[in-house]
N, C-alpha and C positions, 0 to 999 in steps of 0.2 A: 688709701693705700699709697700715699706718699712717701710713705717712712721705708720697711724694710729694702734689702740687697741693692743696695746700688751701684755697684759691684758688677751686676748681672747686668743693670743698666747699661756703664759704660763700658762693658764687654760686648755687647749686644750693637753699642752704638758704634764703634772702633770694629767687628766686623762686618757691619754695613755696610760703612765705609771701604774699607778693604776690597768689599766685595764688588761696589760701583767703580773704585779707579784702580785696582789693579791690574786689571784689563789693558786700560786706557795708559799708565805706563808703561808696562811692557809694551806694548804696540810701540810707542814711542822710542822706548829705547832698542826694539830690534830692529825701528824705520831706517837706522842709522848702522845697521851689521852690512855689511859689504857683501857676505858667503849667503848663497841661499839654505845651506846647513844650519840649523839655527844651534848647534853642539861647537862648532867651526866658528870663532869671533874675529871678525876683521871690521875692527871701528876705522871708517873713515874719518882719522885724525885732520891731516888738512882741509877737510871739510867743515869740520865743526870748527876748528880754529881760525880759518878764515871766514864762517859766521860773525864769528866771535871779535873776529879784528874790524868787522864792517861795522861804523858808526849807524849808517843809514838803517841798517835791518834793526841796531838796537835801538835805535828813534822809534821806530814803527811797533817793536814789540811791548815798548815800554806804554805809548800810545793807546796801544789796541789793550792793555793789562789798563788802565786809567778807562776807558772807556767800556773796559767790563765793569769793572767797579764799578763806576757811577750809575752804568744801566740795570746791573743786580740791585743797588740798593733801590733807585725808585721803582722798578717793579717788586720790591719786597714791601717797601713802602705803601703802595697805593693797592697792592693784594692785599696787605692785613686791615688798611682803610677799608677797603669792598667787602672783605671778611666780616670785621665787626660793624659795617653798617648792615650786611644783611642778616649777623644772628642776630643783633640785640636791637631792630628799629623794627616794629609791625610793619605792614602795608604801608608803602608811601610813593610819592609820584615818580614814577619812573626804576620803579626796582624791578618791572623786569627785563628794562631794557639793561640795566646794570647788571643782572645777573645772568643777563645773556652774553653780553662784551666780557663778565668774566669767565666765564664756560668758553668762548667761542675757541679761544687758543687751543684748548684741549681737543676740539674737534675737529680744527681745521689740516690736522694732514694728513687725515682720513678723510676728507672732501677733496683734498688736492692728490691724492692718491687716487680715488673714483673718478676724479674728473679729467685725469691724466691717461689712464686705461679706457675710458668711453673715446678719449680723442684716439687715443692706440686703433682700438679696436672699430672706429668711424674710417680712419686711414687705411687699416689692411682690407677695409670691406673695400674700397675705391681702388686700392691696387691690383685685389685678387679678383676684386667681384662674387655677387651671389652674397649671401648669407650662409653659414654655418648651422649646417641642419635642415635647410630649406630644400630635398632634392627635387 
């Protein structure tokens, strides 16, 4: 099923898209509205243009844009390494510590979210005392 509507494809992929950073720039551009009214627009002009006049901030944005790059590609790089060594190699030494280090990402900020709430909720027991539920 490679052939037919492709069409639907890249209509499908284009409001994916859409649907992920839309969001993300609008936030963006009302971060920069002055009125709490979001129908009321008051762009802080001298704001952005004295960004825009500072060398240093555009050293650092340019920087940190070169320093995504380089880190998306080798984690795209060494994902699809881990990918195609664990579908197309059987059993071999050490696949599931590899397939653990690749999984781990996915899980770890729902561990540091648990582990964050047990210290939460270790700390109100020390301030309030007693346990919840214990009368």
């Amino acid at each position: 099923m490679s052939g037919g509507r492709p069409w639907f494809r890249m209509l499908s992929l284009v409001l994916g898209f859409a649907f992920l950073y839309v969001p993300i720039i609008s936030l963006v551009v009302f971060s920069f509205n002055e009125s709490r009214l979001v129908t009321v627009w008051a762009v802080l002009d001298q704001v952005v243009r004295a960004l825009l006049r500072n060398q240093q901030i555009i050293d650092a944005a340019l920087l940190s844009l070169k320093i995504a790059a380089i880190a998306a590609t080798v984690a795209v790089a060494l994902g699809t390494l881990t990918g195609m060594a664990l579908a197309r190699f059987g059993p071999f030494r050490g696949r599931t510590l590899l397939s653990g280090m690749a999984t781990a990402p996915l899980v770890m900020p729902e561990v540091i979210t648990g582990l964050s709430l047990l210290l939460l909720f270790v700390t109100l027991e020390q301030l309030i005392g007693g346990r919840p539920g214990a009368a």
